[in-house]
N, C-alpha and C positions, 0 to 999 in steps of 0.2 A: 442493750435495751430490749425487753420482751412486750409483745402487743399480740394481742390476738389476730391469728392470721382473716383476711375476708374470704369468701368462696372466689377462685378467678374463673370465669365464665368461660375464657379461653380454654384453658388449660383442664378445665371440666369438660370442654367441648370433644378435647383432642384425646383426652380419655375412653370419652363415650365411639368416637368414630375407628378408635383402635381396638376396641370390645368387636363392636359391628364388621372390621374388616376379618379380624380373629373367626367369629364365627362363620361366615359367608368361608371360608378354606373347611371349618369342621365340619360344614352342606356339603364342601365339592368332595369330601373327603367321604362322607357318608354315602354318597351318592355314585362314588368308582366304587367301592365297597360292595356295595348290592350289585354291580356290574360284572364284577369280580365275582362274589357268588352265584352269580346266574351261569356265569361261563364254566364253572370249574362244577358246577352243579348240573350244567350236560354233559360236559367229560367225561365224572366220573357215570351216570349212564347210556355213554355210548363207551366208555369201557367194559360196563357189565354187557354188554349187547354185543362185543366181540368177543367174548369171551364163552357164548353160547353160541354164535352165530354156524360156525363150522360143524354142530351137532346136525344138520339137516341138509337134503341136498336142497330144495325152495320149501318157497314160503306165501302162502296167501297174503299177501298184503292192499291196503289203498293205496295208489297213487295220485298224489294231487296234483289238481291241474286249476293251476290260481289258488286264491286265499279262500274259496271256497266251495271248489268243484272238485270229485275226488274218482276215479272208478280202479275197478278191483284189477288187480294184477296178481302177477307172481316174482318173486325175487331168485334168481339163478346163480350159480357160481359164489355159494354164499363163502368159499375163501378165497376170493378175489376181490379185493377191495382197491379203489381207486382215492391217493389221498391227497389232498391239496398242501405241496410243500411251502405255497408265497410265491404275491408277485406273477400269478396264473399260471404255475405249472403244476403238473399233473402228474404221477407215477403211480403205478398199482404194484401192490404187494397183497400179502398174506394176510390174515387176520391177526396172527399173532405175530408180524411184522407190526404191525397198524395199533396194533396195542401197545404195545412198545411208543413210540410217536403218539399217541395219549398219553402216559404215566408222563413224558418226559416236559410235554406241554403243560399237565397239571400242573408238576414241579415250580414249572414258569411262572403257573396262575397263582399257588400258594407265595411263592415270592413276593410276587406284585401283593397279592392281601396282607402279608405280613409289613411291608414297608409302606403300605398303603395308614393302615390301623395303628403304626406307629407314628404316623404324622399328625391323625387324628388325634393322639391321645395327647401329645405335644402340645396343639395348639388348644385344646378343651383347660392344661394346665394354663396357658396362656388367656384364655377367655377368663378364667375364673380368678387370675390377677387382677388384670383391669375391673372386674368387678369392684376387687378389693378397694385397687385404687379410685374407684369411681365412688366408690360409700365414702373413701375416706375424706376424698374432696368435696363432698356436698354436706356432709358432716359439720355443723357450724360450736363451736364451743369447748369441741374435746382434747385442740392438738392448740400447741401455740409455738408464733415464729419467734425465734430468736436469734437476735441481731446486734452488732456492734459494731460503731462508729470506731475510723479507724482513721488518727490525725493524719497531715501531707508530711509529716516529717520522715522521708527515705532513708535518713543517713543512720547507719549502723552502729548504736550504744556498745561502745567499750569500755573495757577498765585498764586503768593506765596506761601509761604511753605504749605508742605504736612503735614496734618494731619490725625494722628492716630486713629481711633475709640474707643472708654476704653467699656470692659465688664460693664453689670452691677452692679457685685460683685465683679470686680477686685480692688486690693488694690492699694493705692497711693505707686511712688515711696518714698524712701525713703529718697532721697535730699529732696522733697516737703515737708514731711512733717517735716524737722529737719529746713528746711527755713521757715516754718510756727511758729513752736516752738520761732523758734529766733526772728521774729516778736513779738510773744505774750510776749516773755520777753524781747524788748526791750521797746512794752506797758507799761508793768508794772515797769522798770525801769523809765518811764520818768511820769508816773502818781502818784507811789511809792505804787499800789494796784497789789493784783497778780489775772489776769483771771483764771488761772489753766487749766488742759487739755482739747484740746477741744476734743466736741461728734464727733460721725462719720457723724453726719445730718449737723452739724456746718463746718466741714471739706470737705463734698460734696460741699457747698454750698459756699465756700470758693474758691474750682477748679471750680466750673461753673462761678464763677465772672473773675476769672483769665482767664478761657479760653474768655468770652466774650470781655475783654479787648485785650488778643492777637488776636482776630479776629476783632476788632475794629484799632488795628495798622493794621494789615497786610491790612485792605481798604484801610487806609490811605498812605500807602508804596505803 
C-alpha cells in the first residue's frame, strides 16, 4: 500500500541537530587551522632569522620588559643559541644546530595542518549531507512511502511432499524392505528361478531408483 509520507518532526529534528553538531567540529577544525598557521608562520621566520643571525658579531636591538615597556640593548654570541627541548629543559647549541630543531618541528606543524584540514573537509562533506537530508524531509509531496501489509502466516509454502533426508548408515525401514522381498519373490515365482537375498549395495541402489521415481511423479503432480 503507497500513501504519502507526512513530515516527522522527530526525525527532522534529529537531522537538524546532526547538521549543527557536524558543523560546531568544521569551527573547531577551522579554528586549530589558523593555530597551526600561526605557529609554523613563526617557524618558518625564526628560521630565516637563524640563518642570517651568525653574519654579525651583535646586534642593536629592544628588549622588552612587559607587554609594553621596551629599552635598547645589544644581542651577543649571535651563534649561541639557547633552545627549549620540553618539559623546561634548556640546551644551547649553534645556530645552525637550532635550525635543524626548526625545519624538524615545522615537519610536525605541516603534519598537524595536513590531518587537521582533512578532517575539516570530511566533516563540511558530512555537513552538506544532512543538509541534503534535511531538504529532503521538510520537502512535503515529492517522495512517497511505500508499504506492505504482511499476513501472520510464518509457515513456509512448499511444493509437494516433504522429504526426509536418510543418514548415511541409516537402515532401511522395514515395510521397504519386506516390500522389496515380495517383489523378488514374486520374480522368481513368475520366471520359476529364485534371486535370493539381496546385498546391501543392490538394496541402496534399489531406494535411490525409487526415490528418483517418487521425485519424477511429484514434477509431474
Amino acid at each position: 500500500m503507497a500513501e504519502k509520507s507526512n513530515t516527522n518532526i522527530d526525525n527532522l529534528g534529529g537531522v537538524v541537530r546532526l547538521r549543527e553538531e557536524h558543523q560546531k567540529v568544521v569551527k573547531e577544525c577551522q579554528s586549530r587551522i589558523q593555530h597551526w598557521k600561526k605557529v609554523l608562520g613563526d617557524y618558518e621566520a625564526l628560521d630565516n632569522r637563524l640563518r642570517t643571525l651568525p653574519d654579525q658579531l651583535c646586534y642593536e636591538i629592544m628588549v622588552p620588559f612587559g607587554p609594553l615597556a621596551f629599552m635598547p640593548g645589544k644581542l651577543v654570541h649571535t651563534n649561541e643559541v639557547t633552545v627549549l627541548l620540553g618539559d623546561n629543559w634548556f640546551t644551547k647549541c649553534s645556530a645552525k644546530q637550532a635550525q635543524k630543531i626548526v625545519e624538524h618541528r615545522m615537519k610536525h606543524v605541516g603534519s598537524q595542518l595536513d590531518d587537521v584540514t582533512k578532517t575539516m573537509k570530511n566533516f563540511e562533506a558530512r555537513v552538506g549531507l544532512a543538509k541534503d537530508l534535511e531538504t529532503m524531509s521538510s520537502n512535503k509531496g515529492d517522495y512517497v512511502d511505500i508499504r506492505e501489509e504482511v499476513g501472520n502466516n510464518d509457515s513456509a509454502v512448499t511444493k509437494g511432499k516433504q522429504r526426509i533426508a536418510h543418514k548415511p548408515n541409516s537402515k532401511p525401514k522395514m515395510d521397504v524392505v519386506i516390500g522389496l522381498k515380495e517383489e523378488d519373490e514374486a520374480e522368481t515365482g513368475d520366471t520359476g528361478r529364485s534371486k535370493g537375498i539381496m546385498t546391501e549395495d543392490e538394496l541402496w541402489a534399489r531406494l535411490d531408483e525409487l526415490e528418483r521415481l517418487e521425485e519424477l511423479q511429484d514434477e509431474q503432480d
